[in-house]
C-alpha atoms as a printed R data frame, in Angstrom:
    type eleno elety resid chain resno       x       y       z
1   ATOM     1    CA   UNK     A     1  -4.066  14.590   6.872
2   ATOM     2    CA   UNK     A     2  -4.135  15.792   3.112
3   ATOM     3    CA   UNK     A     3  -4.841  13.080   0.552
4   ATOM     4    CA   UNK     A     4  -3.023  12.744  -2.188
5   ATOM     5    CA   UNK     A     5  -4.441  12.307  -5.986
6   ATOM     6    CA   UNK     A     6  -3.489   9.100  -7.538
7   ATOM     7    CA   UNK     A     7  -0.426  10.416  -9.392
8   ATOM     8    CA   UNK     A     8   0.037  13.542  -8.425
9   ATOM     9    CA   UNK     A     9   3.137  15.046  -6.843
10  ATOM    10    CA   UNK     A    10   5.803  12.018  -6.732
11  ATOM    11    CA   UNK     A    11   8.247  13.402  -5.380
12  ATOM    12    CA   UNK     A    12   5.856  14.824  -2.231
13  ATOM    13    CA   UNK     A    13   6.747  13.143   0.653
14  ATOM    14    CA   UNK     A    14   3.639  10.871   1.914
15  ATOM    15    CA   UNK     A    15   1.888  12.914   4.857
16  ATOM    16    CA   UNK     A    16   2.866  10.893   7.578
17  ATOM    17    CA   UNK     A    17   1.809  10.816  11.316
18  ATOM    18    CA   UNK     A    18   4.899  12.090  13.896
19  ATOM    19    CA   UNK     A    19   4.178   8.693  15.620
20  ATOM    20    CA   UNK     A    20   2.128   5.364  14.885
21  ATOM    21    CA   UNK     A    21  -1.322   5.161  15.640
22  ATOM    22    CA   UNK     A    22  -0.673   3.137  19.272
23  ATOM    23    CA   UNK     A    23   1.489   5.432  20.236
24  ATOM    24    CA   UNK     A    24   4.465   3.127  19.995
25  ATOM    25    CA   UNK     A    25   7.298   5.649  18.141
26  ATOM    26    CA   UNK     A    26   8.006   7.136  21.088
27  ATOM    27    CA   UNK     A    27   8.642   4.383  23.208
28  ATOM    28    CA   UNK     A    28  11.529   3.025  20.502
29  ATOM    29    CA   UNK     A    29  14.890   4.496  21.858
30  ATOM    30    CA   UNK     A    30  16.670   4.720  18.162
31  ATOM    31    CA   UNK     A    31  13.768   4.935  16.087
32  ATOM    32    CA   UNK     A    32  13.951   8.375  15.214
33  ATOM    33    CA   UNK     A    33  17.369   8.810  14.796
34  ATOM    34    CA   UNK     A    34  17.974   9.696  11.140
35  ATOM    35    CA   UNK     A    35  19.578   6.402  10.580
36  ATOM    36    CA   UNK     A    36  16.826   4.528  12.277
37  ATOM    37    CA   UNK     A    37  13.887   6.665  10.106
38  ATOM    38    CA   UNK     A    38  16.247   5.725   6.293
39  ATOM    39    CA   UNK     A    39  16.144   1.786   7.480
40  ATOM    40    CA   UNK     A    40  12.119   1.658   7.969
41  ATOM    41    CA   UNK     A    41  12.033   3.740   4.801
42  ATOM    42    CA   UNK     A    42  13.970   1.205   2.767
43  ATOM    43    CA   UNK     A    43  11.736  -1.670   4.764
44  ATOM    44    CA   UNK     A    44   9.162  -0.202   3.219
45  ATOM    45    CA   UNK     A    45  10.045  -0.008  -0.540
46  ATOM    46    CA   UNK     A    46  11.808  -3.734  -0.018
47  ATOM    47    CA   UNK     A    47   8.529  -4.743   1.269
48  ATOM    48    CA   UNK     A    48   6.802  -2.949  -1.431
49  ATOM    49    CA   UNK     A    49   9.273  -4.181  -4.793
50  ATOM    50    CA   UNK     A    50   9.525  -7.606  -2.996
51  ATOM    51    CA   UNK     A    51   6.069  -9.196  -3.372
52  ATOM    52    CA   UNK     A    52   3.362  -9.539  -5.523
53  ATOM    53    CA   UNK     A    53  -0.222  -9.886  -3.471
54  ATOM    54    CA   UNK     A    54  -1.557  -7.409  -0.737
55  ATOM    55    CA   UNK     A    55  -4.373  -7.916   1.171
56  ATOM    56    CA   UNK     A    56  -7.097  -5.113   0.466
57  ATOM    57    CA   UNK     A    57  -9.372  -4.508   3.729
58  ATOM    58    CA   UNK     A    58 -12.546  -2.316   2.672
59  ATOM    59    CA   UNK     A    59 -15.875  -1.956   4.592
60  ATOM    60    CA   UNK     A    60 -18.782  -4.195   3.612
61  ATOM    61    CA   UNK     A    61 -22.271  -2.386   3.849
62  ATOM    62    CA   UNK     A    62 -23.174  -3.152   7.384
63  ATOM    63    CA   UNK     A    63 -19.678  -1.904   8.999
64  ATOM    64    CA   UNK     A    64 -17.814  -4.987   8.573
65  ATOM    65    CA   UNK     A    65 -14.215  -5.814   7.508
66  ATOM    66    CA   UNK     A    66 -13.773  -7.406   3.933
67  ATOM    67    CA   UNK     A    67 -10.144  -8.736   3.356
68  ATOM    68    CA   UNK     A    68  -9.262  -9.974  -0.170
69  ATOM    69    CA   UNK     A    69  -5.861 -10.474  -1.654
70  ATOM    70    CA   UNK     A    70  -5.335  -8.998  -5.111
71  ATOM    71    CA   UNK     A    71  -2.257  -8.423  -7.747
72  ATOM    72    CA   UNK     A    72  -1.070  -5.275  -7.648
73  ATOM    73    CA   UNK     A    73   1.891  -3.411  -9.484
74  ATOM    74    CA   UNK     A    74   3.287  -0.446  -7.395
75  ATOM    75    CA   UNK     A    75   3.898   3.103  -8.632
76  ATOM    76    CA   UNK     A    76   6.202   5.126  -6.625
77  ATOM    77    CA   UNK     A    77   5.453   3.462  -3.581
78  ATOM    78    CA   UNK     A    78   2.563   4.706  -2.968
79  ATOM    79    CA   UNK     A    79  -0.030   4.129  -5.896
80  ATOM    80    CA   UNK     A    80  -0.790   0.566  -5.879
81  ATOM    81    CA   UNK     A    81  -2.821  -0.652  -9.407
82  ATOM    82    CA   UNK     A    82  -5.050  -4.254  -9.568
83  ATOM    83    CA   UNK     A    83  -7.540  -5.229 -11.786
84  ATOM    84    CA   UNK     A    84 -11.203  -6.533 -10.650
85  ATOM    85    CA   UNK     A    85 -14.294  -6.787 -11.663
86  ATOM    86    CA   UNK     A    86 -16.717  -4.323 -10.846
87  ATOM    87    CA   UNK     A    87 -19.304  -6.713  -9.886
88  ATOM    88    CA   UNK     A    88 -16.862  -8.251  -6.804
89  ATOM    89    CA   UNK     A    89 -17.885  -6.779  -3.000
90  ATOM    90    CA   UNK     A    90 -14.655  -5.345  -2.782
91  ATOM    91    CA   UNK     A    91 -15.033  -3.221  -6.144
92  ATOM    92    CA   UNK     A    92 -18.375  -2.561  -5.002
93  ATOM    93    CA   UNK     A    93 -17.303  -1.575  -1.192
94  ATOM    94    CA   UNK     A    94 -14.460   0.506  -2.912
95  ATOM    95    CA   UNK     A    95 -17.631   2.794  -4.628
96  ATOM    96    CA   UNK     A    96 -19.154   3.333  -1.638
97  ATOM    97    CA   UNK     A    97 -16.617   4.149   0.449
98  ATOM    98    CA   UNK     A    98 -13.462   4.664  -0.901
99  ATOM    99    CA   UNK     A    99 -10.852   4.522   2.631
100 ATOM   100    CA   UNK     A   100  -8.921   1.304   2.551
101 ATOM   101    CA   UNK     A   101  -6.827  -0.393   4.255
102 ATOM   102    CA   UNK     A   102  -3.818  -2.647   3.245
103 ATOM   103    CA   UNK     A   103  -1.091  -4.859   4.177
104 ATOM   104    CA   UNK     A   104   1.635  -6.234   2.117
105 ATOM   105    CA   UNK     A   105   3.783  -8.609   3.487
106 ATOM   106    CA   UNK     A   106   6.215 -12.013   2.659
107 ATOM   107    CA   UNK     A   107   4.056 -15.133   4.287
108 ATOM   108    CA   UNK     A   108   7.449 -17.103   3.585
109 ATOM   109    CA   UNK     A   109   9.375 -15.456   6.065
110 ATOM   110    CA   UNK     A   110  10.649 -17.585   9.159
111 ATOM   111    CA   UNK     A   111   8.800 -17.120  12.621
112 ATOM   112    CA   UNK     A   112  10.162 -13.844  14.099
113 ATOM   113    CA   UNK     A   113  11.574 -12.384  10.857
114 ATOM   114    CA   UNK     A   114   8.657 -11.228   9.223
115 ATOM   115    CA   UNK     A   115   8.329  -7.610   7.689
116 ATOM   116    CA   UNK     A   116   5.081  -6.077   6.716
117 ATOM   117    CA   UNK     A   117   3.987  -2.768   5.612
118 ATOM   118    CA   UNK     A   118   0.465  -1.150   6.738
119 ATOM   119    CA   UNK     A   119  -1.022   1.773   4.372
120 ATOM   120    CA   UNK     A   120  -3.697   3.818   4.397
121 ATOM   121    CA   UNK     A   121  -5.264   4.697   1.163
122 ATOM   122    CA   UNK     A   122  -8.017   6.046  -1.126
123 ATOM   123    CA   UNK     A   123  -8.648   3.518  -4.000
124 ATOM   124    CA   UNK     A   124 -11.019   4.364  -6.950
125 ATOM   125    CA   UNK     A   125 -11.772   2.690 -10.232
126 ATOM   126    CA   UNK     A   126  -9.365   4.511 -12.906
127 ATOM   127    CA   UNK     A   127 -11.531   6.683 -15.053
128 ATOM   128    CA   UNK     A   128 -11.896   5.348 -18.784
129 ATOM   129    CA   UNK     A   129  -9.998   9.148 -20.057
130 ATOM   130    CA   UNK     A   130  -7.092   8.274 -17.219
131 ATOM   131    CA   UNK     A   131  -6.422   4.557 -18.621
132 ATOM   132    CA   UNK     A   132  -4.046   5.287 -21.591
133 ATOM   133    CA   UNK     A   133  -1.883   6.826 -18.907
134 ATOM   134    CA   UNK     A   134  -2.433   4.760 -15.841
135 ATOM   135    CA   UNK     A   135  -1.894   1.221 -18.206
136 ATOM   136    CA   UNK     A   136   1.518   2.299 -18.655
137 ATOM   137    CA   UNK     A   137   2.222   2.327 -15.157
138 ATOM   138    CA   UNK     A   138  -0.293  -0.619 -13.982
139 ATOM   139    CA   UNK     A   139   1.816  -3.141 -16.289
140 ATOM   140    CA   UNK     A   140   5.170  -2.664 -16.430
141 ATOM   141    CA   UNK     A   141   6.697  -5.842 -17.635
142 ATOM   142    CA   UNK     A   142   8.992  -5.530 -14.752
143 ATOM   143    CA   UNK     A   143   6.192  -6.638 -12.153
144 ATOM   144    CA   UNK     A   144   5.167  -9.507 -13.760
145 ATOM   145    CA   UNK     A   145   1.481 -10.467 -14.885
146 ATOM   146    CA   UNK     A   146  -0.776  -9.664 -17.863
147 ATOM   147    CA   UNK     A   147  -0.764  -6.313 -19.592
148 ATOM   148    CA   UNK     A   148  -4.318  -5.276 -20.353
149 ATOM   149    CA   UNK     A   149  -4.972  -2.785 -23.218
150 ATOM   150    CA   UNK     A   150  -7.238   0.069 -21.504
151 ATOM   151    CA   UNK     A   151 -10.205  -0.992 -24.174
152 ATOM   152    CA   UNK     A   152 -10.252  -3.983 -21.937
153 ATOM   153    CA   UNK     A   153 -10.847  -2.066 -18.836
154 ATOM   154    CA   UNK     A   154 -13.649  -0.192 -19.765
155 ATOM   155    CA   UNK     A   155 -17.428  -0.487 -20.358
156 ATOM   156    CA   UNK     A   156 -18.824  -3.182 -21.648
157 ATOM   157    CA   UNK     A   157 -15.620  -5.171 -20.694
158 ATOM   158    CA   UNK     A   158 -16.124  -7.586 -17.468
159 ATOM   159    CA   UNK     A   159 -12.766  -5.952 -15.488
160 ATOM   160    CA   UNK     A   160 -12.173  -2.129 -14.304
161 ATOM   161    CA   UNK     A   161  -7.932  -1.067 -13.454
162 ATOM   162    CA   UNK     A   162  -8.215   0.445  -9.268
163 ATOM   163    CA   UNK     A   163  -5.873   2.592  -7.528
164 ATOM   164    CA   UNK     A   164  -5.147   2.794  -4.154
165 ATOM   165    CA   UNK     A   165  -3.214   6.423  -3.261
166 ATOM   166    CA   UNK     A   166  -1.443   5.792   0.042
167 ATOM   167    CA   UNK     A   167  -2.087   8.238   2.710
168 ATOM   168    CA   UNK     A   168   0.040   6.640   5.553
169 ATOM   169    CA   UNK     A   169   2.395   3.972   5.846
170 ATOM   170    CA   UNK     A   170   4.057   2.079   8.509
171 ATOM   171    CA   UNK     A   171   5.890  -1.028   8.910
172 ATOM   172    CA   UNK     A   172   5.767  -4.373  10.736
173 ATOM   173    CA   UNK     A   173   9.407  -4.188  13.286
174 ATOM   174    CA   UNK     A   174   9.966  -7.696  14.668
175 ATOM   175    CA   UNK     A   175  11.017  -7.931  18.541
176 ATOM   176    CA   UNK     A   176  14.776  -9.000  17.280
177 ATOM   177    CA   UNK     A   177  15.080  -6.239  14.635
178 ATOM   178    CA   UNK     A   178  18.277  -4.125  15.682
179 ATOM   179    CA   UNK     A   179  16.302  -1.179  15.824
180 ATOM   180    CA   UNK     A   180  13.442  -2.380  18.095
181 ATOM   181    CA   UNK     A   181  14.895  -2.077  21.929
182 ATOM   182    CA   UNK     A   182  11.482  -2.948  23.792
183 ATOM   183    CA   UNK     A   183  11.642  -6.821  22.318
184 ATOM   184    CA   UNK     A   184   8.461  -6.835  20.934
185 ATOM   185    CA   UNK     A   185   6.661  -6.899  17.306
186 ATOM   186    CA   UNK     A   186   5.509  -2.910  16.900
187 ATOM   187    CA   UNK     A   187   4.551  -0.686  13.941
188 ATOM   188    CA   UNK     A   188   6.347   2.027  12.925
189 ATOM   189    CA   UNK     A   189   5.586   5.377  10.912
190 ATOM   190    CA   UNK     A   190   7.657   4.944   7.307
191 ATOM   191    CA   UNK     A   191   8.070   7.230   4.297
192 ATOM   192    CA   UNK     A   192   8.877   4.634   1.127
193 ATOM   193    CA   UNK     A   193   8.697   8.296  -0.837
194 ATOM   194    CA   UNK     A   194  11.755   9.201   1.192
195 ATOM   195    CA   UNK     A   195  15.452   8.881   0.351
196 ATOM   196    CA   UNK     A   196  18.722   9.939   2.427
């Protein structure tokens, strides 16, 4: 799978498995009907647009998970801004290996309708001679939340802007969504990038 540059190409498709990772797409009569591929799409951005926090998942030093929920501000669905300091484990994780994982979903939902949306991704710190730029997407005043200045996000300031660059998406189907004949809570391959 190619990975994508944090910015680059938005209106490139994401490079998206033919089927999820356990194999599930193909056992979803309807799922890949055109129809059925444009409603996991739009899941995706409503997941996406509709919250605030994801849950970051990098790998600690000796192999293990880390989970840790940050603020984030999306960018065409798939570049996904917070701010951190460079001294937490998961900025430091993040510089040593940069694959991530992360989940975005509504914790208010009623049992049974939840919605979530799984990515893939390659975060980094922003470089200081990207931040003029990447500020103006990281804080819309649409999204909420504080607007740094990018002098605040570089040395010797305590905080650093990251970007994750989504590689792969898919999205959380309950059993009782219309789409989902097998009953059961599955993931599904989804392009958020993708329209009609």
């Amino acid at each position: 799978m190619a990975l994508r540059a944090i910015g680059d190409d938005p209106d490139r498709p994401l490079d998206l498995p033919s089927s999820s990772s356990s194999g599930a797409a193909g056992s979803l009569p309807g799922m890949t009907s055109a129809g059925g591929a444009q409603e996991l799409d739009a899941m995706a951005r409503r997941v996406i647009e509709g919250n605030r926090y994801m849950v970051l998942g990098t790998v600690e030093p000796d192999g293990a998970p880390r989970l840790s929920p940050v603020y984030y501000t999306p960018a065409r669905h798939t570049d996904f801004y917070w701010v951190s300091s460079p001294e937490a484990q998961h900025s430091r994780n993040v510089g040593e290996r940069p694959e991530v994982q992360i989940v975005i979903f509504d914790s208010t939902a009623p049992v049974g309708h939840g919605q979530a949306v799984y990515l893939s991704a390659v975060a980094r710190a922003v470089p200081a001679d990207d931040l003029e730029r990447a500020c103006g997407e990281a804080f819309r005043p649409s999204f909420g939340g504080r607007a740094f200045a990018p002098a605040e996000l570089r040395e010797p300031a305590d905080l650093r802007l990251y970007a994750a660059a989504a590689t792969s998406c898919e999205v959380h189907v309950p059993g009782r969504h219309p789409l989902n004949h097998v009953g059961i809570d599955v993931r599904m391959p989804a392009d958020p990038t993708r329209r009609g």
